[in-house]
N, C-alpha and C positions, 0 to 999 in steps of 0.2 A: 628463455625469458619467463616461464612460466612458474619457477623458481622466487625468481626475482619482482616478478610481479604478486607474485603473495607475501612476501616480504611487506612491501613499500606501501601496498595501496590497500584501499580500504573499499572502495567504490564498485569492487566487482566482487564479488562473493569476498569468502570470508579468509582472513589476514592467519598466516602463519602462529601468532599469539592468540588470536580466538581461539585459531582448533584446539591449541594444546591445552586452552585452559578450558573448553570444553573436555576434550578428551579425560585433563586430570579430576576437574569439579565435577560435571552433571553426568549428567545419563539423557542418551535421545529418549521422547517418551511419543515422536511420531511425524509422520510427512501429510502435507497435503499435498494437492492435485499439479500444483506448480513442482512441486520437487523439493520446498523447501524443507527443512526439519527443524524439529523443535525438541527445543530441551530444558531440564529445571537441575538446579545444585542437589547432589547427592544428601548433602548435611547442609542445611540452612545455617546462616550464620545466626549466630545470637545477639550483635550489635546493631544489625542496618537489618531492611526487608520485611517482607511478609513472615508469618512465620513459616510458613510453605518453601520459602525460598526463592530465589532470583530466577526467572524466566526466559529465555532468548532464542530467536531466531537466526538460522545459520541460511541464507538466501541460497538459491542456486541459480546463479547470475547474477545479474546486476542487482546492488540495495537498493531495492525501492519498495518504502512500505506501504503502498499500494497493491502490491504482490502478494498483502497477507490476508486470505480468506476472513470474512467476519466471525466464523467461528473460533476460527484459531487467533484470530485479534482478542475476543473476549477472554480466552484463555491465558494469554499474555498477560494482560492487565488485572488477572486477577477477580475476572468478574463471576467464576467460576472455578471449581475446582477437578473437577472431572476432565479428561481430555475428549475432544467433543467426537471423534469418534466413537463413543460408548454410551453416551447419555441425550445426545442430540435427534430430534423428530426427522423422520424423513422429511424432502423440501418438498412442496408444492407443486402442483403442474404450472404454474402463474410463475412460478417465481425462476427469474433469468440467474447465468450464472456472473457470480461475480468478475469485473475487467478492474483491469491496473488503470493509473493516469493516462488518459488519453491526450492532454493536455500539449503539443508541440507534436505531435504525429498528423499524419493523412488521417487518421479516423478520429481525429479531435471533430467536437459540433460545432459548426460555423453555422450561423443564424444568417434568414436571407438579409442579402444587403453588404453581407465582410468579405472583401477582396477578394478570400480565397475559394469561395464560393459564388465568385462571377461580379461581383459587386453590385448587383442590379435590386433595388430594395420596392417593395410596392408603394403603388400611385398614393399619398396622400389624399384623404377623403375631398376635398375641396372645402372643409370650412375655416380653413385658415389662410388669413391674408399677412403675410408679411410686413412689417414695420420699414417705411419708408423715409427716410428721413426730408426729404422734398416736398412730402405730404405732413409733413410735421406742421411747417412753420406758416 
């Protein structure tokens, strides 16, 4: 199935028509820490693009672009031209490493009080009194 699944789908790494057109157009120019690679067009086209050429990422696993380092995001878009392996500061002792979407996982952040965190939220200060409608009229 592994065949056919590079075929058909798009959503788990990269589709039998990417590679080839990676393989014929670009050149890898590097990986980062997840595995992915990254590549630009050999000959830039002269109609559409940068004049650098078109940029893309080949995932290793599932596409999620949240999986793309902010270094090599900035490289993608163009915000630089250097690949950031060769021009970029070492990181900081402070500074954490980048994570993908946590968003629908166990290690997504639930704020006290959401279900799946107990659903138990803190006491209310006491200066607020409810609107009553009994006491309205």
């Amino acid at each position: 199935m592994g065949l056919l699944a590079n075929i058909f789908t798009w959503w788990d790494g990269a589709t039998i028509g990417t590679s080839l057109f990676s393989a014929r157009n670009g050149k890898c120019v590097g990986e980062d820490v997840f595995g992915n690679t990254y590549h630009q067009e050999k000959k830039p086209s002269k109609n559409d693009g940068p004049p650098e050429g078109r940029r893309w990422v080949i995932y290793n696993g599932a596409n999620d672009a949240s999986r793309v380092p902010p270094e090599w995001h900035g490289w993608l878009h163009h915000s630089y031209d250097e690949i950031p392996e060769s021009h970029l500061p070492q990181p900081r002792i402070w500074e954490k490493e980048p994570t993908g979407n946590l968003t629908g996982t166990a290690n997504a952040y639930r704020p006290a009080g959401a279900l799946e965190a107990g659903g138990v939220r803190a006491v209310a200060t006491g200066d607020y009194e409810p609107w009553s409608p009994a006491e309205a009229e």
